[in-house]
C-alpha positions as CSV (number, residue, x, y, z in Angstrom):
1,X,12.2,-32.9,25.2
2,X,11.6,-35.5,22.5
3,X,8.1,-35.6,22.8
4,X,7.8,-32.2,22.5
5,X,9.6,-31.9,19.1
6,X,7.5,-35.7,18.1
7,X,4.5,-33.6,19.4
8,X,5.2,-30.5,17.1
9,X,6.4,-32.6,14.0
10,X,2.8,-34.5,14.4
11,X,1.1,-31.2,14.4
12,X,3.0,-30.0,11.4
13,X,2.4,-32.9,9.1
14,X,-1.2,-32.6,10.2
15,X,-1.3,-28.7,9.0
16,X,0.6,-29.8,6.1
17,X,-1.4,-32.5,4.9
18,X,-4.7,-30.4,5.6
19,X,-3.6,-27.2,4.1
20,X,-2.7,-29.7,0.7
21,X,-6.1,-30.7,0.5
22,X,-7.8,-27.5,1.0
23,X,-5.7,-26.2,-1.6
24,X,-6.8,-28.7,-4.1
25,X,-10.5,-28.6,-2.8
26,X,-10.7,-25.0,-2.8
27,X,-8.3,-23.6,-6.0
28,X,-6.9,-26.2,-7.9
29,X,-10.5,-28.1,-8.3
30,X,-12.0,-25.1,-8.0
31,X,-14.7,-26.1,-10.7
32,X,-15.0,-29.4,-9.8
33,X,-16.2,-27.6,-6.5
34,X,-18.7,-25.5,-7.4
35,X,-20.1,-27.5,-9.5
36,X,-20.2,-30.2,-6.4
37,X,-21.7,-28.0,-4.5
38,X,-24.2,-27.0,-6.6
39,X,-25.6,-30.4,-7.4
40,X,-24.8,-31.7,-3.9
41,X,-28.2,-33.9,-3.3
42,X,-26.0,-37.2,-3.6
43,X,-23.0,-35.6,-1.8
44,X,-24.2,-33.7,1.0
45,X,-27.5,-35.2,3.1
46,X,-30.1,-32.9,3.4
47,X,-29.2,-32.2,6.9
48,X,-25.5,-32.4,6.3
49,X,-22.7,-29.7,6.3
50,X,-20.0,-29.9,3.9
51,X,-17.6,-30.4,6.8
52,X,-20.0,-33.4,8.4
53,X,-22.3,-34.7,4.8
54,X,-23.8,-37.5,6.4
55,X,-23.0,-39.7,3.3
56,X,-21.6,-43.1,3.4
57,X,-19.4,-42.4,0.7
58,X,-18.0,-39.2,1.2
59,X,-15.4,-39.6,-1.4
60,X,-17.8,-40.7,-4.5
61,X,-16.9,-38.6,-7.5
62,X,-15.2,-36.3,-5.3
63,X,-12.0,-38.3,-4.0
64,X,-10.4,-34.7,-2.7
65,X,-13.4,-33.7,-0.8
66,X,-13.0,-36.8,0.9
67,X,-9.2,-36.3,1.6
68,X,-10.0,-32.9,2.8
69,X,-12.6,-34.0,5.2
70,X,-10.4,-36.9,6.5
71,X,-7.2,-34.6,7.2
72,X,-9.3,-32.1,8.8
73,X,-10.4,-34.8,11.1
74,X,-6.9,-35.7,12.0
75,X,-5.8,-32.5,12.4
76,X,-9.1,-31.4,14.8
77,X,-8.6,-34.6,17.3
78,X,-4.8,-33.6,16.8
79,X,-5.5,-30.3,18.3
80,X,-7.7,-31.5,21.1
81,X,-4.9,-34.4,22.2
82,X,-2.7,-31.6,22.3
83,X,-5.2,-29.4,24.2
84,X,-5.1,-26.9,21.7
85,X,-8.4,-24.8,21.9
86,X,-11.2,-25.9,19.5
87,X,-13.8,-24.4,21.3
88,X,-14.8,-22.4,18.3
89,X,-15.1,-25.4,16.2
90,X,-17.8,-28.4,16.5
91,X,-18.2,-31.9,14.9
């Protein structure tokens, strides 16, 4: 039973720490975004997604996006360990 609860504490902290960073990406920096976005040649490759920006740096001048990106990582591997479906979802 233990791993079950360490299993669902693990998933919560991962929804957690993602839903913290999307928040700031996508209301609190709100500006900060757009204006990313908009001028995105040095923070999105030309062939990149903002999920996947093919940039080595993917948290120059934008140290949230970067956050975001990593704890959606964590939280997408999480779901697959825990054979949660992601079969909608690519990397």
């Amino acid at each position: 039973m233990s791993k079950i609860i360490s299993d669902i504490e693990e998933f919560q902290n991962a929804v957690t720490n993602f839903m913290t960073c999307f928040e700031l990406v996508f209301d609190n920096d709100w500006t900060m975004t757009k204006n990313c976005i908009k001028d995105s040649k040095f923070l999105i490759e030309k062939k990149g997604t903002f999920l996947n920006p093919k940039v080595d740096d993917e948290e120059n001048n934008w140290a949230n996006r970067g956050s975001l990106l990593a704890t959606y990582r964590e939280l997408y591997d999480l779901m697959k360990k825990q054979d949660i479906s992601t079969s909608n979802y690519s990397q």
